[in-house]
Structures are given as structure tokens and as C-alpha cells.
C-alpha positions as CSV (number, residue, x, y, z in Angstrom):
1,X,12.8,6.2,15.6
2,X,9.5,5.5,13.6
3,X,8.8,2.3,12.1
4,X,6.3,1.1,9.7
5,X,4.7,-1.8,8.8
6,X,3.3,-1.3,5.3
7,X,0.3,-3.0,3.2
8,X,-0.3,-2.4,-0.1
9,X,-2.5,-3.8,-2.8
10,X,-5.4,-3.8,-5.1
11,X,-9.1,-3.0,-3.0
12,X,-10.8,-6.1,-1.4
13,X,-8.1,-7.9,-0.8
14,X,-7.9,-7.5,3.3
15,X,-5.5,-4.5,3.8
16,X,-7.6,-3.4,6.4
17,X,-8.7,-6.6,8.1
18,X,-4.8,-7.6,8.2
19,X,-4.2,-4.2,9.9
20,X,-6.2,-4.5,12.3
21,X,-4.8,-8.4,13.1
22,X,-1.7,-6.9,13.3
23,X,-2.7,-4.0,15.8
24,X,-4.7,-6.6,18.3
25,X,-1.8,-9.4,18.2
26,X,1.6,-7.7,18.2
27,X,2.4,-5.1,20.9
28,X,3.3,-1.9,20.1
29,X,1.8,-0.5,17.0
30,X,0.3,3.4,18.1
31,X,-2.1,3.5,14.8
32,X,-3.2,2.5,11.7
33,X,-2.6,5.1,9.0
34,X,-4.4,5.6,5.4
35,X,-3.4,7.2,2.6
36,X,-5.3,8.1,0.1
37,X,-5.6,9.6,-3.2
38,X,-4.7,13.4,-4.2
39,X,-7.4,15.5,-4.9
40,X,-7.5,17.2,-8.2
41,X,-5.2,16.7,-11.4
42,X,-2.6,17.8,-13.3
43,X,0.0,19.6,-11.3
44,X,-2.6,20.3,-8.6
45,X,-2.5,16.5,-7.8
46,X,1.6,16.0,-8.3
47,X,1.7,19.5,-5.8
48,X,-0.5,17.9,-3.2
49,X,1.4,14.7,-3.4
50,X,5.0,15.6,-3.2
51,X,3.7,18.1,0.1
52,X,2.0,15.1,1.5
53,X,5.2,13.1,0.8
54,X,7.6,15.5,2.3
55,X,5.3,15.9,5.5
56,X,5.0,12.3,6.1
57,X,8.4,11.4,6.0
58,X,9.6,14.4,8.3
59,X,7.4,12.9,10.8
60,X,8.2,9.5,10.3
61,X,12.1,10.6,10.5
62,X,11.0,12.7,14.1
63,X,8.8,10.4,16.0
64,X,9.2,7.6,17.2
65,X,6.6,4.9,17.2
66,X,5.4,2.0,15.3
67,X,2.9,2.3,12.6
68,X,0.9,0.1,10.3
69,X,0.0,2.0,6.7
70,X,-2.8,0.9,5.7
71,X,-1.9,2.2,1.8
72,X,1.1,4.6,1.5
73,X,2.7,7.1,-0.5
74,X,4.0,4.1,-2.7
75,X,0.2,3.7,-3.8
76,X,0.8,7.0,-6.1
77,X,3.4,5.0,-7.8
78,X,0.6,2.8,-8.7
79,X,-2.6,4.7,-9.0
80,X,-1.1,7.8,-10.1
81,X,-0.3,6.8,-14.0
82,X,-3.1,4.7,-14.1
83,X,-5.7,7.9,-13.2
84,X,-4.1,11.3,-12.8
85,X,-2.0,12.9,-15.2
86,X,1.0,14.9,-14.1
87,X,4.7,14.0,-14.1
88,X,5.0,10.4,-12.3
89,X,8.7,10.2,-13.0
90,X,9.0,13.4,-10.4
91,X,7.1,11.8,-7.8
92,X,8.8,8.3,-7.9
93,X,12.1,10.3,-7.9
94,X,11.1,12.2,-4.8
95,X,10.0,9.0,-3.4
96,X,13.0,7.0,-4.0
97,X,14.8,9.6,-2.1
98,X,12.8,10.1,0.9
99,X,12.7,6.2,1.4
100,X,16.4,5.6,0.7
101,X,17.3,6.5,4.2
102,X,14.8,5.0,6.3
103,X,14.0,1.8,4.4
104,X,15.3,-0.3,7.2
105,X,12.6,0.8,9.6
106,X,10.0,-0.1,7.1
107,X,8.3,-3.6,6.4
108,X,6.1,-4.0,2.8
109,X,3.4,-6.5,2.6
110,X,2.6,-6.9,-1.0
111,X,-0.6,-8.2,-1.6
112,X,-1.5,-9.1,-5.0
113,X,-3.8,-11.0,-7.2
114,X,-4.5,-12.3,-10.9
115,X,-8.5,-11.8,-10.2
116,X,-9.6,-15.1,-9.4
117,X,-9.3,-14.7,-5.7
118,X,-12.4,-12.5,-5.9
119,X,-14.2,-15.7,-7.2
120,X,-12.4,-18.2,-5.2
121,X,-13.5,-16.1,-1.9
122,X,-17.0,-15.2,-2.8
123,X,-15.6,-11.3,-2.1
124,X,-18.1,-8.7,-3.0
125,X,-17.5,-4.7,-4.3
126,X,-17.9,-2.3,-1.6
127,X,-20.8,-0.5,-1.7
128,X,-18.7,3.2,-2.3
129,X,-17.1,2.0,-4.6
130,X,-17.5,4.0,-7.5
131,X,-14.9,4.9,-9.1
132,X,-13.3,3.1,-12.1
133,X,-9.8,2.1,-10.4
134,X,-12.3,0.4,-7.7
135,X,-13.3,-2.6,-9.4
136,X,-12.3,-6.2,-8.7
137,X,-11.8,-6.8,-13.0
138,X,-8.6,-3.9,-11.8
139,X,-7.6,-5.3,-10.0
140,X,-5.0,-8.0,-11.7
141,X,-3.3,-4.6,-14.0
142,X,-3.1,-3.1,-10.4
143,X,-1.3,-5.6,-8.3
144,X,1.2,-6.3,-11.5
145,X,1.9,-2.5,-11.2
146,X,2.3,-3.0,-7.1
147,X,4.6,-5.7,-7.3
148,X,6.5,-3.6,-10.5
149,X,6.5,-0.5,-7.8
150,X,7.8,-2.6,-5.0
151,X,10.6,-3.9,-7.1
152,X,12.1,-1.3,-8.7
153,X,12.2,0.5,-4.5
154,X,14.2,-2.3,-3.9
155,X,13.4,-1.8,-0.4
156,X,15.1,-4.4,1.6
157,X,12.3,-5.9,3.8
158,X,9.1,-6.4,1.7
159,X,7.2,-9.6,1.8
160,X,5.0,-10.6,-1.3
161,X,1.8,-12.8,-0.9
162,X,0.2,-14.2,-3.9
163,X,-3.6,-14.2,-2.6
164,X,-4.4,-17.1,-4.8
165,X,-2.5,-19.7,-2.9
166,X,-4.7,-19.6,-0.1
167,X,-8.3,-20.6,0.7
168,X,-8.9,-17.8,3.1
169,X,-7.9,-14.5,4.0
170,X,-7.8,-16.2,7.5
171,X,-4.6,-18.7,6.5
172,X,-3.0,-15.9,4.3
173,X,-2.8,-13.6,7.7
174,X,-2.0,-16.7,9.8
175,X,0.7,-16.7,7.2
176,X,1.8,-13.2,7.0
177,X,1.9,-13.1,11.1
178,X,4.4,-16.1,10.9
179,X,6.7,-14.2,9.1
């Protein structure tokens, strides 16, 4: 049976960086997966996301390997009201269902932050980063919604880490690889 390792949070915050960490120290991860936004709006957007949805998790349910998502389908939960307008109550419905079932083969990592992290780290925008939802001032309205998300899931095995209380991404994952 698949199992995932899952990080979420706002942009710059190490997602990736902690992917990777985890991939070169613990045996037995196959792949990082991202997943990112829908394309279009509307009902378009919902469409794509609820297919994208129901594809991933027959795959999670048929393979069997371990996985880190680099951003999930619980990111829509997030983004989605925030950006695209369609029916959000559908989608979080569908999701709720589809992670019922397997949520103890799956491990959330919560990252969030109130904003001064970006200061306190001397982080800097990405240089494609464009768009609106993008930007470090975001970022403390996106990681309240991430940890609201997370908690109404309920999923049993989800780890939270305030970015704040540490000087450097490097102790925070020296943290998170404790656990």
C-alpha cells in the first residue's frame, strides 16, 4: 500500500528543500510529487480538480510505494476560495471522502507562518513569482487557512511547525526529521 508524506504551506517556506532532506536521509521514498493549481475557473477549475482528485487517490489506493507531496490536493482547500471561484464546499466534501479511508498511510507537515519568518531569514520572492497568491505579505492569511484546512481533516498523523520558533530552516528540518 501507498504512503505519503505530505508538506504543505505558504511559498518560501522550504517545502521543497525539506523534500528533498527527506528523500536523501530516509530510505525508501520513490518520488517527490507536486501539485499544483487547476487551470481555468469556474466550474472548469472545480472539473479539473475533483478528476485530478479522483485519479490520484485511485493510484495512491493501487500502488504501493512511499511518496513525499510536495503540495497536495489539500492545497485547493486553501488556494481555491482564496483565487478561483466555483463551489469549494464540493471539493472539500469529495476530499474528505477520498482521504477518510487511507488517512493512516498519510503523514501532514504543516508549515506555517505569521510573516516575520521572511524577515527573520533574510528569504527573498522567487523570481516567477507573479502571481498575487505568491507573495510573502500572503502568506500569514494562507498558513491560518492551512492550519484551518488541516484541522477540520482531522487527519490523525499531521505535525504542525510554527516557522517562527526557529533560526533556520536547517534546525526546523533537523526538527521535523526527529519526529
Amino acid at each position: 500500500m501507498k504512503k505519503a508524506v505530505i508538506i504543505e504551506g505558504p511559498d518560501n517556506l522550504g517545502k521543497t528543500t525539506l523534500a528533498r532532506l527527506l528523500i536523501e536521509e530516509i530510505d525508501g521514498f520513490s518520488s517527490i510529487v507536486h501539485c499544483g493549481p487547476p487551470e481555468g475557473d469556474g466550474d472548469q477549475a472545480l472539473n479539473l480538480q475533483l478528476r485530478y482528485l479522483k485519479e490520484t487517490m485511485a493510484a495512491f489506493r493501487k500502488e504501493s510505494v512511499l511518496e513525499i507531496w510536495d503540495r497536495s490536493v489539500i492545497g485547493e482547500c486553501v488556494y481555491g476560495p482564496m483565487y478561483r471561484e466555483y463551489n469549494h464546499e464540493r471539493y472539500e466534501t469529495h476530499l474528505m471522502k477520498e482521504l477518510a479511508d487511507v488517512q493512516s498511510r498519510l503523514f501532514v507537515i504543516v508549515l506555517y507562518t505569521n510573516g516575520d519568518v521572511y524577515t527573520q531569514m533574510k528569504i527573498k520572492a522567487k523570481g516567477d513569482e507573479l502571481e498575487p497568491y505568491q507573495t510573502q505579505t500572503a502568506a500569514p492569511k494562507i498558513a491560518i487557512r492551512f492550519v484551518d484546512v488541516l484541522t477540520k481533516l482531522n487527519l490523525k498523523h499531521t505535525l504542525y511547525i510554527n516557522c517562527e520558533n526557529y533560526e533556520s530552516f536547517d534546525l526546523r528540518n533537523r526538527y521535523i526529521m526527529k519526529r
